[in-house]
GUVEX-38176 format. One record per residue: x, z, y of N, C-alpha, C in turn; residue number from 1; residue in one letter. Coordinates in steps of 0.2 Angstrom, whole numbers, plus 2048, in hexadecimal, padded with zeros to 3 digits. Layout:
// residues N
ATOM   n.c1   n.c3   n.c2   ca.c1   ca.c3   ca.c2   c.c1   c.c3   c.c2    nr   rest
ATOM      X      Z      Y       X       Z       Y      X      Z      Y   NUM      A
...
// end
This chain:
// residues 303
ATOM   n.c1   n.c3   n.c2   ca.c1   ca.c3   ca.c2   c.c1   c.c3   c.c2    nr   rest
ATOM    55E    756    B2D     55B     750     B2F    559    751    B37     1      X
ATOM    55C    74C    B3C     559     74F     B42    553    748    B43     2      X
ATOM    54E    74D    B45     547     749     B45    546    745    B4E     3      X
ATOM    54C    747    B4F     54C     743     B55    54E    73D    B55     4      X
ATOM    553    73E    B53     555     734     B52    551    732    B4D     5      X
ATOM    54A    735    B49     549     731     B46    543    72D    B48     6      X
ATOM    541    731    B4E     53A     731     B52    53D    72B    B57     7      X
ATOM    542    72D    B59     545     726     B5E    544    71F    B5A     8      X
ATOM    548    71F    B53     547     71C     B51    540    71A    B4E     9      X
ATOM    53B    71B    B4D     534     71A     B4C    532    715    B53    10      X
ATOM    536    715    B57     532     711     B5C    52B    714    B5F    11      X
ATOM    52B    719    B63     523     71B     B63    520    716    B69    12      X
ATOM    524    716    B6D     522     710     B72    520    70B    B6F    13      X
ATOM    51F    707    B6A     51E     702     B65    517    700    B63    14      X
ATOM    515    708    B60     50E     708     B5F    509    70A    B61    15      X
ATOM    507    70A    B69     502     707     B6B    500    700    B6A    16      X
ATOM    503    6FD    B6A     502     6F5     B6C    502    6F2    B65    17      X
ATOM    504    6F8    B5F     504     6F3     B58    4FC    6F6    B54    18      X
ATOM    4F7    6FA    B5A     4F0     6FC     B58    4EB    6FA    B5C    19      X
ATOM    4EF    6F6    B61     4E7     6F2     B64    4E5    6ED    B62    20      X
ATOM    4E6    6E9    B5E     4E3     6E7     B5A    4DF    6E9    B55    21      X
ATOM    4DE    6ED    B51     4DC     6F3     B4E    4D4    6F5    B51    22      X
ATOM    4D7    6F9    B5A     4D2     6FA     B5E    4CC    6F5    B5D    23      X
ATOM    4CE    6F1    B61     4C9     6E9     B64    4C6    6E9    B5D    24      X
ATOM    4CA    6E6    B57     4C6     6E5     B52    4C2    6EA    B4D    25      X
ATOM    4C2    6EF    B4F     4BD     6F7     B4D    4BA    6F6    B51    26      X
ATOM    4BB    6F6    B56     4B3     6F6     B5B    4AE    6F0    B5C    27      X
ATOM    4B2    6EC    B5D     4AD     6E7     B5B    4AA    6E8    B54    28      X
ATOM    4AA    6EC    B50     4A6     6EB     B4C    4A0    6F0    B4C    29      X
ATOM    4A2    6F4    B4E     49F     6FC     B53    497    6FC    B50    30      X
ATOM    493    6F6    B54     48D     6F7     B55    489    6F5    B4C    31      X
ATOM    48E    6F0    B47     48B     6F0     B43    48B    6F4    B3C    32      X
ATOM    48E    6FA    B3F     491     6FF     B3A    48C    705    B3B    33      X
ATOM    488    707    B35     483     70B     B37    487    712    B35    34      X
ATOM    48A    712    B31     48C     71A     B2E    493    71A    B34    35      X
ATOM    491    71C    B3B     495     71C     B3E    49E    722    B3A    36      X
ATOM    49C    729    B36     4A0     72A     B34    4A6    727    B2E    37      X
ATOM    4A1    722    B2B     4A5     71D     B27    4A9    718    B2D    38      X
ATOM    4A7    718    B30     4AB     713     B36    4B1    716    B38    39      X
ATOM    4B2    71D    B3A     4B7     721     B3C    4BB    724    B37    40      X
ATOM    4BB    723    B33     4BF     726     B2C    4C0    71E    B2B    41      X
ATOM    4BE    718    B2D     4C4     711     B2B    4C8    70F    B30    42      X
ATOM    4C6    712    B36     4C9     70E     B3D    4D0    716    B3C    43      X
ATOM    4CD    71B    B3A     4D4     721     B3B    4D9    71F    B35    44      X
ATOM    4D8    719    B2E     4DA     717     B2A    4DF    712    B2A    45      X
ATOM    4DB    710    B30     4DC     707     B30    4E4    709    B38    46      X
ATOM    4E2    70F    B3C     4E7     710     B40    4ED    710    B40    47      X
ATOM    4EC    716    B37     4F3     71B     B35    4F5    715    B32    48      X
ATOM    4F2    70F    B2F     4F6     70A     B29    4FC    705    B2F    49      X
ATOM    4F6    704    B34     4FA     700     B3A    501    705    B3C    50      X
ATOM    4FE    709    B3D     506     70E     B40    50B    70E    B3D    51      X
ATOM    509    70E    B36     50F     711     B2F    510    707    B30    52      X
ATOM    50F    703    B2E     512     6FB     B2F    518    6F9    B36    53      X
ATOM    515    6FD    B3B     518     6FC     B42    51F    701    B41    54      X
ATOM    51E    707    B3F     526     70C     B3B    52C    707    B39    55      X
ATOM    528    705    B32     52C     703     B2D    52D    6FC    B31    56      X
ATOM    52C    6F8    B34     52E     6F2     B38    533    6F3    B3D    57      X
ATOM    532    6FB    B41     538     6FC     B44    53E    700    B41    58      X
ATOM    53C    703    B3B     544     705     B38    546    6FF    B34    59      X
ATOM    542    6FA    B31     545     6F1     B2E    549    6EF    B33    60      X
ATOM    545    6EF    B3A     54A     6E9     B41    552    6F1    B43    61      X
ATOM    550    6F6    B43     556     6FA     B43    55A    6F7    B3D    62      X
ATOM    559    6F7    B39     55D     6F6     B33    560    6EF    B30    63      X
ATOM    55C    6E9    B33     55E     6E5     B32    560    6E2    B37    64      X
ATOM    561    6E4    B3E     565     6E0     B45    56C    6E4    B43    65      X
ATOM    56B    6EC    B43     572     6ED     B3F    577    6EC    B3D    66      X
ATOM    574    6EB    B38     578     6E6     B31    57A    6E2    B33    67      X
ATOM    576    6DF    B35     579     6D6     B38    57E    6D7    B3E    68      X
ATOM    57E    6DD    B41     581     6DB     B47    57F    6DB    B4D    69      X
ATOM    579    6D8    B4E     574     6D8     B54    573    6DD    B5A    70      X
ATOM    571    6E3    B56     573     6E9     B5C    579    6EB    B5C    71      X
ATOM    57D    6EA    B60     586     6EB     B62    584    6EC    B68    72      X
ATOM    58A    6EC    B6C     58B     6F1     B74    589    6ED    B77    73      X
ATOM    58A    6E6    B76     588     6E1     B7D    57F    6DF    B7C    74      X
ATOM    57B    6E3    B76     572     6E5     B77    572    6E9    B7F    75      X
ATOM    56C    6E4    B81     56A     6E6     B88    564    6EB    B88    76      X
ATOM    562    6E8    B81     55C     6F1     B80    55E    6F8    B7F    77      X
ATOM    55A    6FD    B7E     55A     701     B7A    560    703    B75    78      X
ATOM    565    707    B73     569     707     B6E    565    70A    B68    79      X
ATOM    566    705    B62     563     709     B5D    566    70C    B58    80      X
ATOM    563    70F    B55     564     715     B4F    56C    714    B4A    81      X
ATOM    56A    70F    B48     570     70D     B42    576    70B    B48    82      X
ATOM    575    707    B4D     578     704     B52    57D    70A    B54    83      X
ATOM    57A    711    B56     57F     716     B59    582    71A    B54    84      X
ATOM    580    719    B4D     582     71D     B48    57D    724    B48    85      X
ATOM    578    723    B4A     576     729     B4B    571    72A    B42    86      X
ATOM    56F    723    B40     56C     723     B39    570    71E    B35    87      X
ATOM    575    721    B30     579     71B     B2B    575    714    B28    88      X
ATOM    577    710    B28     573     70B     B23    570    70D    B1C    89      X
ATOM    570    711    B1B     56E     715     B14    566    719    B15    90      X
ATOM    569    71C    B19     562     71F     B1B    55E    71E    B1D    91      X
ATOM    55F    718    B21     55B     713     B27    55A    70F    B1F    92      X
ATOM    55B    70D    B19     55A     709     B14    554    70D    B10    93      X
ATOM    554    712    B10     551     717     B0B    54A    719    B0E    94      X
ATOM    54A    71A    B15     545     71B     B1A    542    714    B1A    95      X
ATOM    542    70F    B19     53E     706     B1A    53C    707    B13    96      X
ATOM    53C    70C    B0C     53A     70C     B06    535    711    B06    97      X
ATOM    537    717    B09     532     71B     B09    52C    71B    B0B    98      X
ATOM    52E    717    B12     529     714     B16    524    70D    B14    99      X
ATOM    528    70D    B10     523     706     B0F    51F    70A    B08   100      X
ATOM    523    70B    B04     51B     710     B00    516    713    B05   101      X
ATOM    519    717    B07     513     71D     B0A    50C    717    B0E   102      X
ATOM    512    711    B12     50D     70C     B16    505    709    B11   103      X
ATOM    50A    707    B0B     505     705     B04    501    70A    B02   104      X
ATOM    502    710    B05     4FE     716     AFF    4F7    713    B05   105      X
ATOM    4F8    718    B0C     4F4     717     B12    4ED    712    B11   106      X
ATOM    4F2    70A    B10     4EF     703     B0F    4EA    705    B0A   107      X
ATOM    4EB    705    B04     4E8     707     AFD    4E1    70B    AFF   108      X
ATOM    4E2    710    B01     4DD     715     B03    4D9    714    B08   109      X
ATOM    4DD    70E    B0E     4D7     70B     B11    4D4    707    B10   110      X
ATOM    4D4    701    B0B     4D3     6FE     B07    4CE    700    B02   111      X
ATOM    4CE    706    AFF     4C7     70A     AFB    4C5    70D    AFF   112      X
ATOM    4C4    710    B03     4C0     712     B0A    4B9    70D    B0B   113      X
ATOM    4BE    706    B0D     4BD     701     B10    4B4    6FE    B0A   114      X
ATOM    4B8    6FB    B07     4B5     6F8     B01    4B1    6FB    AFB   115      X
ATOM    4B3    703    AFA     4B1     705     AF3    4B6    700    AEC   116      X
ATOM    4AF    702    AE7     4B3     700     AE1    4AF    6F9    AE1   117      X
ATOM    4AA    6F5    AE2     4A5     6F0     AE1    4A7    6EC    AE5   118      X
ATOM    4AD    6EA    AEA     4B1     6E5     AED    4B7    6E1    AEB   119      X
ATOM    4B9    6E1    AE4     4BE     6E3     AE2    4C3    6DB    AE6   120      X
ATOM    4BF    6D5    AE6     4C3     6D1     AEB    4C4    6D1    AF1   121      X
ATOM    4C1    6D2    AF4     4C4     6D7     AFC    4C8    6DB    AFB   122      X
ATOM    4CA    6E1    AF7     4CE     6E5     AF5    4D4    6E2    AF4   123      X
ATOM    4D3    6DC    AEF     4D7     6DA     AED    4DD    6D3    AF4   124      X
ATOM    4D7    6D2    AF7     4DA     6CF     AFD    4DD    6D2    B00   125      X
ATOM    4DA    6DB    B03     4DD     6DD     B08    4E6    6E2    B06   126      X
ATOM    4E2    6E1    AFE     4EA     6E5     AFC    4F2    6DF    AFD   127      X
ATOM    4F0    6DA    AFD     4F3     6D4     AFD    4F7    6D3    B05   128      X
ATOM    4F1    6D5    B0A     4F0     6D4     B11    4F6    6DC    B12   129      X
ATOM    4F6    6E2    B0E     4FC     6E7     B0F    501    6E4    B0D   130      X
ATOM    502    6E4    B07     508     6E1     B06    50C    6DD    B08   131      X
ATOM    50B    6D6    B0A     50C     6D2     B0F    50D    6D6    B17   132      X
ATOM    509    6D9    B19     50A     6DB     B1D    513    6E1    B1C   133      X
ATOM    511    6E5    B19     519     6E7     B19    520    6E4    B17   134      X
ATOM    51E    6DC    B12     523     6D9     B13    527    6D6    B18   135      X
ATOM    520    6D3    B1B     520     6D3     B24    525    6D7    B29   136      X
ATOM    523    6DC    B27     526     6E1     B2B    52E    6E2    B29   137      X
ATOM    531    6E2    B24     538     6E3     B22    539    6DD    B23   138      X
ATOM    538    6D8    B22     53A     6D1     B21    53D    6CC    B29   139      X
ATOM    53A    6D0    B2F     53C     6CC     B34    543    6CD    B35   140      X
ATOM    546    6D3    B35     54E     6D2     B35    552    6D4    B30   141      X
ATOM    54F    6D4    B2B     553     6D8     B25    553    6D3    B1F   142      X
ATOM    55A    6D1    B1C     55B     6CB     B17    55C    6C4    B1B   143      X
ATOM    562    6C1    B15     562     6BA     B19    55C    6B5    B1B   144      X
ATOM    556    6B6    B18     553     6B1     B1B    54D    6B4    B1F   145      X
ATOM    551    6BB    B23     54B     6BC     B2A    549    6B8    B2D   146      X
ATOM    543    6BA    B2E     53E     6B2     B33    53E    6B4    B39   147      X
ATOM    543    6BB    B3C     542     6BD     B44    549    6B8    B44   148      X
ATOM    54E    6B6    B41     554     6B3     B43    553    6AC    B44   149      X
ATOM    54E    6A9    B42     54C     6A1     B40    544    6A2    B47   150      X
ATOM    545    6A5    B4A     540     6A2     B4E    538    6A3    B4C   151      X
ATOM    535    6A6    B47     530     6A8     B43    52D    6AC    B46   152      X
ATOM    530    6B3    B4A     52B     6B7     B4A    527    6B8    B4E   153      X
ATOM    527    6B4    B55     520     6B3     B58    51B    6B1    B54   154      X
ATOM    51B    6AD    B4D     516     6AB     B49    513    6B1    B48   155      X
ATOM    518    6B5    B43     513     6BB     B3F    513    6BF    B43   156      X
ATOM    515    6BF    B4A     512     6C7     B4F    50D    6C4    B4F   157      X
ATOM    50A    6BC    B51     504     6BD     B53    4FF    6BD    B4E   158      X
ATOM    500    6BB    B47     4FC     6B8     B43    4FA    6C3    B40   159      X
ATOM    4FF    6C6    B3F     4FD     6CE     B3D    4FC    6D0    B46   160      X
ATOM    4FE    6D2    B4A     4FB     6D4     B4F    4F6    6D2    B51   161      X
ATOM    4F6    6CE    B51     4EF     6C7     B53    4E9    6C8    B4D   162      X
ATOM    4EA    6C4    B4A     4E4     6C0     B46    4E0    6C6    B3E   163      X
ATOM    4E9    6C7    B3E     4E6     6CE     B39    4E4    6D4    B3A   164      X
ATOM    4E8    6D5    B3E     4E7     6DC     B44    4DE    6DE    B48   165      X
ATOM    4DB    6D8    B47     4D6     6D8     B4C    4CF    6D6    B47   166      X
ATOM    4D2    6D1    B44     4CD     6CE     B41    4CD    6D2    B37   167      X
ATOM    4D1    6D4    B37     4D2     6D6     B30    4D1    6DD    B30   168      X
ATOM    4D0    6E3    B37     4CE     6E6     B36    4C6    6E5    B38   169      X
ATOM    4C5    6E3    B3B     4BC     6E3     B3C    4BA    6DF    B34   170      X
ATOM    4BC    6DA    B31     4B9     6DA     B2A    4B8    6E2    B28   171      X
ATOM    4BE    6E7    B28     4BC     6EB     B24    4B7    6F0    B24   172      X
ATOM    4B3    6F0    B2A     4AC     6F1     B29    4A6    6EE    B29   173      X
ATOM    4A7    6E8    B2A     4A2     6E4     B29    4A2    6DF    B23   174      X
ATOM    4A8    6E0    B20     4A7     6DB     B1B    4A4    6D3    B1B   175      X
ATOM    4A4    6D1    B23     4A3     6CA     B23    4A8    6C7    B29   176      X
ATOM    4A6    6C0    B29     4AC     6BD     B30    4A9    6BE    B34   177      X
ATOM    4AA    6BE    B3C     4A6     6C1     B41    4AB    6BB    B45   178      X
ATOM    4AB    6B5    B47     4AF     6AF     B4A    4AF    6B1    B4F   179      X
ATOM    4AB    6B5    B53     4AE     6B9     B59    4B6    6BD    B5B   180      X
ATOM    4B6    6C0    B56     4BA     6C3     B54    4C2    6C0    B56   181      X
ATOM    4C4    6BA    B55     4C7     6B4     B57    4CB    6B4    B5D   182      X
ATOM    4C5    6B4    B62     4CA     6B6     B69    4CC    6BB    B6B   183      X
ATOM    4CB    6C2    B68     4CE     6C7     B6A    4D2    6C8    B68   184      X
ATOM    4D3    6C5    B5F     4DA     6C5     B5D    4E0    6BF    B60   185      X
ATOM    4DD    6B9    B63     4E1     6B5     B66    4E4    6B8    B6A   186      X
ATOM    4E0    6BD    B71     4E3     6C1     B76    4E7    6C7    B74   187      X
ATOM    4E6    6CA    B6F     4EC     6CE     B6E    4F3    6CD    B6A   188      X
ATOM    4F2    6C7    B66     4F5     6C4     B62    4FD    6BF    B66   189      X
ATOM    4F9    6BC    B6C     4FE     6BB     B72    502    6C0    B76   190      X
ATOM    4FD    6C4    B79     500     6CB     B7B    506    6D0    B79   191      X
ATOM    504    6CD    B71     50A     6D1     B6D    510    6CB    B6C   192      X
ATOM    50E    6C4    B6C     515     6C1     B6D    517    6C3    B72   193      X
ATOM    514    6C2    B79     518     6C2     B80    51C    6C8    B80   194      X
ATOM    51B    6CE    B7D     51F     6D6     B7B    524    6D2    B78   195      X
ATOM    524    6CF    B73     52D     6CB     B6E    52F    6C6    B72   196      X
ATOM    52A    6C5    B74     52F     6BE     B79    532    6C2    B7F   197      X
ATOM    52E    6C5    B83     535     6C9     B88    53A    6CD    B86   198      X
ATOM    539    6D0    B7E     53D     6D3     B7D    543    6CD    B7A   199      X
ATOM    541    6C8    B78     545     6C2     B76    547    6C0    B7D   200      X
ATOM    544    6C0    B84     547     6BD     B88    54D    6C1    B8B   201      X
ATOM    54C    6CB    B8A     553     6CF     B8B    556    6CF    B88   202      X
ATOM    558    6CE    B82     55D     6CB     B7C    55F    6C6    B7B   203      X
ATOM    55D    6C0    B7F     560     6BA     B7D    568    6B7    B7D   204      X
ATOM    56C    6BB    B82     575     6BA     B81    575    6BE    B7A   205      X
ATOM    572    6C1    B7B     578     6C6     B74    573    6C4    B6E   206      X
ATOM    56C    6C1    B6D     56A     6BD     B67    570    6B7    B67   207      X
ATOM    570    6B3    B6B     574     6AB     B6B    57B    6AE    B66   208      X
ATOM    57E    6B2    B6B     584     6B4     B68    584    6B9    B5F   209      X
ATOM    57D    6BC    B5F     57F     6BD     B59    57B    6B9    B53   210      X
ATOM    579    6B4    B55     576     6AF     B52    56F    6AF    B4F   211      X
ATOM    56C    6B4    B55     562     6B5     B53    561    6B0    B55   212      X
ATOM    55E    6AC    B53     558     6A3     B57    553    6A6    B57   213      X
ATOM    551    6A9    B5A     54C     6AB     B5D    545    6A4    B5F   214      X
ATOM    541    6A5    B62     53F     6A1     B68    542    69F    B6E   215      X
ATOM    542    6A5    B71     545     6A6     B78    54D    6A1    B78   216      X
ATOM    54F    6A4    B73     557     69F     B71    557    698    B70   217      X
ATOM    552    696    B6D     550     68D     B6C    54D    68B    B70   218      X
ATOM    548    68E    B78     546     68B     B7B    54A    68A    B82   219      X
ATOM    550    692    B81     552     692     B88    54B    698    B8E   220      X
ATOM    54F    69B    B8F     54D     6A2     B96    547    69C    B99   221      X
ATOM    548    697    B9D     543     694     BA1    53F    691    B9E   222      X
ATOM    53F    691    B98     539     68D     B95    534    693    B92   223      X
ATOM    538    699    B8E     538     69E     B8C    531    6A1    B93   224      X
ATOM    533    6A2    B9A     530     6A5     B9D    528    6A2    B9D   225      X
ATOM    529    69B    B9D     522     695     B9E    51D    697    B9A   226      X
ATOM    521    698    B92     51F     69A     B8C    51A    6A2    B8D   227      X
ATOM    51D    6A4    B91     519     6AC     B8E    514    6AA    B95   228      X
ATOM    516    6A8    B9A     510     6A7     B9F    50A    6A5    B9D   229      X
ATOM    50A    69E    B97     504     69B     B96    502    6A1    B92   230      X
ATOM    507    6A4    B8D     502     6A9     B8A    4FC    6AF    B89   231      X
ATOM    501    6B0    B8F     4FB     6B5     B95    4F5    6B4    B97   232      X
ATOM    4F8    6AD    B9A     4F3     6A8     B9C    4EB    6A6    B97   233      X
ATOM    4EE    6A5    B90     4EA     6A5     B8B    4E7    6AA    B89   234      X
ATOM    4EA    6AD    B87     4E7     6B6     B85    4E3    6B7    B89   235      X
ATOM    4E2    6B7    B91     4DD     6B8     B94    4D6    6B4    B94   236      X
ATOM    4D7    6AE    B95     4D3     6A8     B94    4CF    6AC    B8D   237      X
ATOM    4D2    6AB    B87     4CE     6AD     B7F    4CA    6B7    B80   238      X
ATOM    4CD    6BA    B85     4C9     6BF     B85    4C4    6C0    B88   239      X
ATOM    4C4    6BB    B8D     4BE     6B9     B92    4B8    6B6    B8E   240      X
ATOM    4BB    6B2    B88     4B5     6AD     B86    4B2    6B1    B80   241      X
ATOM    4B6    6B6    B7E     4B2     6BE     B79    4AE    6C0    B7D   242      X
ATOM    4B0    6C3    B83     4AD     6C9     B87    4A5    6C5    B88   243      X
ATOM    4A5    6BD    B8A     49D     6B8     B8B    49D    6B7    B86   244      X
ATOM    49E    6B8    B7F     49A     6B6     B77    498    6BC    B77   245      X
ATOM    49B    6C1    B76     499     6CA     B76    494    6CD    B7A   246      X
ATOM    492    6C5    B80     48E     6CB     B86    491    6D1    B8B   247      X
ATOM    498    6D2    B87     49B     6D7     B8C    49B    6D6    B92   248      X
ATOM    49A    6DE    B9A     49B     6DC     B9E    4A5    6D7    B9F   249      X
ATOM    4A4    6D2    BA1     4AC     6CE     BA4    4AE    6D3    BA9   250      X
ATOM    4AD    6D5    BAC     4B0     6D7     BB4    4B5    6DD    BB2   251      X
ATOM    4B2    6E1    BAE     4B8     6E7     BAC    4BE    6E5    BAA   252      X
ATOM    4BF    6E1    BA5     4C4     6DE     B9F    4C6    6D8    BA5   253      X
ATOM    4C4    6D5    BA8     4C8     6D2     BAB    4CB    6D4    BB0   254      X
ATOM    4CA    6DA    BB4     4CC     6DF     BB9    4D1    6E0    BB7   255      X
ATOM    4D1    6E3    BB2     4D7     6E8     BAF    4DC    6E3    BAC   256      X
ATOM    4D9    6DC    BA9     4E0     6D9     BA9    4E3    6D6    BAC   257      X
ATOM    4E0    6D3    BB4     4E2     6D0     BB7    4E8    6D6    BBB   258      X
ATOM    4E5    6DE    BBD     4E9     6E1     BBF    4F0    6E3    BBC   259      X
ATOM    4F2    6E2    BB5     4F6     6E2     BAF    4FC    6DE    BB0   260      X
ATOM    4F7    6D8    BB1     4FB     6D3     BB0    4FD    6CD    BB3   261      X
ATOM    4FB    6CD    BBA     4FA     6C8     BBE    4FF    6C8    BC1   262      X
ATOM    502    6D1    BC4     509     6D0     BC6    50F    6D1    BC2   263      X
ATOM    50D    6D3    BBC     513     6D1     BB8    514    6C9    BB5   264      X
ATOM    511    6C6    BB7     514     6C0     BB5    518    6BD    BBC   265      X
ATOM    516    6BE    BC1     51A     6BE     BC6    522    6C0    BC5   266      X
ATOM    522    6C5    BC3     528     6C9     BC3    52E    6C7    BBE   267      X
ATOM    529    6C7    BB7     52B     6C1     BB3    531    6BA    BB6   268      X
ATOM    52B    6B7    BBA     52D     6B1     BBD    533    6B0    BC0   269      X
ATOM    535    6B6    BC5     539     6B8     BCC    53F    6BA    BC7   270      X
ATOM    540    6BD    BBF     544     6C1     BBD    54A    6BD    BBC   271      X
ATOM    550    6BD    BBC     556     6BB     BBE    55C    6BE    BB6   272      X
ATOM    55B    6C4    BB6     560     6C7     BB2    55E    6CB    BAE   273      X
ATOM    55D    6CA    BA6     55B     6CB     BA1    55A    6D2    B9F   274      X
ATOM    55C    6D8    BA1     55A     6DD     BA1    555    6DE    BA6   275      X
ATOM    553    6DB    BAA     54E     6DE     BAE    545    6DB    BA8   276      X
ATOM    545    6D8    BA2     540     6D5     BA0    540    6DE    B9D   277      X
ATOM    541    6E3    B9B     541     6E6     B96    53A    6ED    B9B   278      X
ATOM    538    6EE    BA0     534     6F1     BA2    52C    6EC    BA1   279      X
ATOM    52E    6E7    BA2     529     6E1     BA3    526    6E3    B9B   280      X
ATOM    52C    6E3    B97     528     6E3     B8F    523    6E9    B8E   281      X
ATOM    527    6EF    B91     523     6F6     B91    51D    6F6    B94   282      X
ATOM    51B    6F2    B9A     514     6EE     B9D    510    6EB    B99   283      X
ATOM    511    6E6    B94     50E     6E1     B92    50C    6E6    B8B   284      X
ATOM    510    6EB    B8A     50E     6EF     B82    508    6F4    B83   285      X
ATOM    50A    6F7    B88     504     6FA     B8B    4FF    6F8    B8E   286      X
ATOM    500    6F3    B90     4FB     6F0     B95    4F5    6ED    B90   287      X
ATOM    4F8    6E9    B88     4F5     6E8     B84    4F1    6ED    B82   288      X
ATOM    4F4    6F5    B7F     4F0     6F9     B7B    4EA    6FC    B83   289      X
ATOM    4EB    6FD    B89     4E7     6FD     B8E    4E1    6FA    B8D   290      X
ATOM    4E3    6F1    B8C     4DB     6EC     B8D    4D9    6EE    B87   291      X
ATOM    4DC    6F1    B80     4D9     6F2     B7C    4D5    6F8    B7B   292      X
ATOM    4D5    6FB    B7F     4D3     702     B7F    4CA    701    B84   293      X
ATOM    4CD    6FC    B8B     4C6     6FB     B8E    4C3    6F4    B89   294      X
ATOM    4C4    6F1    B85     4C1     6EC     B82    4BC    6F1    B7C   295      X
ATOM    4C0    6F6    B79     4BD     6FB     B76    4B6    6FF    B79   296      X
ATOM    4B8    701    B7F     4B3     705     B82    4AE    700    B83   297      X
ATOM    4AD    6F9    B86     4A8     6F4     B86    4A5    6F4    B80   298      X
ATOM    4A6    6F2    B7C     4A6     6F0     B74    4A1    6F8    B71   299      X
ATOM    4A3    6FD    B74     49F     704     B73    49A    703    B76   300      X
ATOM    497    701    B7A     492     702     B7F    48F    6FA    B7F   301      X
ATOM    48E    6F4    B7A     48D     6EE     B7D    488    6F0    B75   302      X
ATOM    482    6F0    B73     481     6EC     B6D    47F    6E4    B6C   303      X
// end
């Protein structure tokens, strides 16, 4: 087995930006977590389960663009794994099985970490909230009724990157809602669609032609572009209004994101030819797990 194509294929580029939500939503609970070693044995929990979701979602979108045809010679990204023949559909089918056990086992265990035995409906929700998430994750390009080809999957990036990513882990240590919580997961939840939609915007002739309906596909490039502007737009506005509920200092977080992202959406704007969106995407991935990392550090230091 060569462990290189398998690592390619893993996407490592991918997950940083599928654990800042994670981040934000673990720290923000930071202050109300007294057994700070129990706190660090769910957030190293709650990392490895996000990381193993974000795997098996990128050998599913290997294996179902494949299949379908999607990745062929005229893909302006990345060549993938099934795409160059370097992993058979078989293997790449067997690897989306193994991995989604192991992702279930991870879930499970952070789920009894989390809750114990005397939670047993939280348990019972959060085992639910895995599950779904790994269907999630095979299911955006793989089988006929993928929801990445019908235009869908802006929804669950943001509703798992976003909403559950954020707010789903910080329940896990405090066991209540914390509505704060909200805007952070709004601002990363956008952040991770602007990542799918640029990467929607560098794909869109060879979606059209192989019949992904995307968003970017059904609004059209110029609309497509307005779309991820306001997004940014948003995402900043909602983590502005966490950082003044939270008391955090504003000036850092908004420092760090306006120098992120102020001239990438210029660039955005000015871009003409569909390949040129694919370094922008590597900005907005990293740039997400970046704010999430000084949103973190705030969040350490704010009681």
């Amino acid at each position: 087995m060569n462990i290189k194509v398998w690592i390619e294929a893993a996407r490592l580029r991918t997950l940083p930006l599928s654990v800042s939500g994670i981040i934000v939503g673990s720290f923000a609970a930071y202050s109300q977590v007294e057994n700070k070693f129990h706190f660090w044995c769910i957030f190293s929990l709650a990392i490895l389960t996000t990381l193993c979701f974000q795997i098996l979602s990128n050998f599913a979108n290997d294996y179902g663009d494949g299949v379908k045809g999607t990745d062929n010679e005229n893909r302006v990204g990345p060549q993938r794994a099934i795409q160059s023949g370097a992993i058979t559909k078989n293997q790449m089918k067997r690897a989306i099985v193994i991995t989604s056990i192991f992702s279930l086992i991870i879930a499970v265990l952070l789920i009894y970490v989390s809750f114990g035995k005397d939670n047993f409906l939280y348990s019972l929700l959060f085992f639910v909230l895995g599950v779904t998430s790994i269907i999630a994750a095979i299911k955006y390009t793989v089988g006929k009724s993928a929801y990445g080809y019908r235009g869908l999957g802006d929804v669950f990036v943001f509703i798992f990157f976003g909403l559950v990513s954020v707010i789903g882990s910080n329940f896990l240590y405090t066991m209540t809602f914390d509505y704060t919580t909200i805007f952070p997961a709004i601002t990363i939840g956008l952040l991770s669609v602007g990542v799918l939609n640029l990467n929607n915007m560098r794909d869109i002739d060879n979606d059209v032609a192989s019949g992904k309906n995307t968003i970017v596909v059904k609004m059209g490039s110029k609309n497509a572009k307005t779309y991820h502007i306001l997004m940014i737009i948003m995402a900043f506005i909602s983590l502005l209004i966490f950082c003044l509920l939270r008391g955090m200092l504003v000036y850092p977080t908004s420092i760090v994101y306006l120098l992120l992202f102020a001239t990438h959406l210029k660039r955005v704007n000015d871009i003409q030819q569909p390949k040129a969106y694919d370094p922008e995407l590597k900005i907005v991935a990293m740039g997400t797990f970046l704010l999430s990392l000084v949103t973190a550090i705030e969040l350490f230091f704010t009681k």
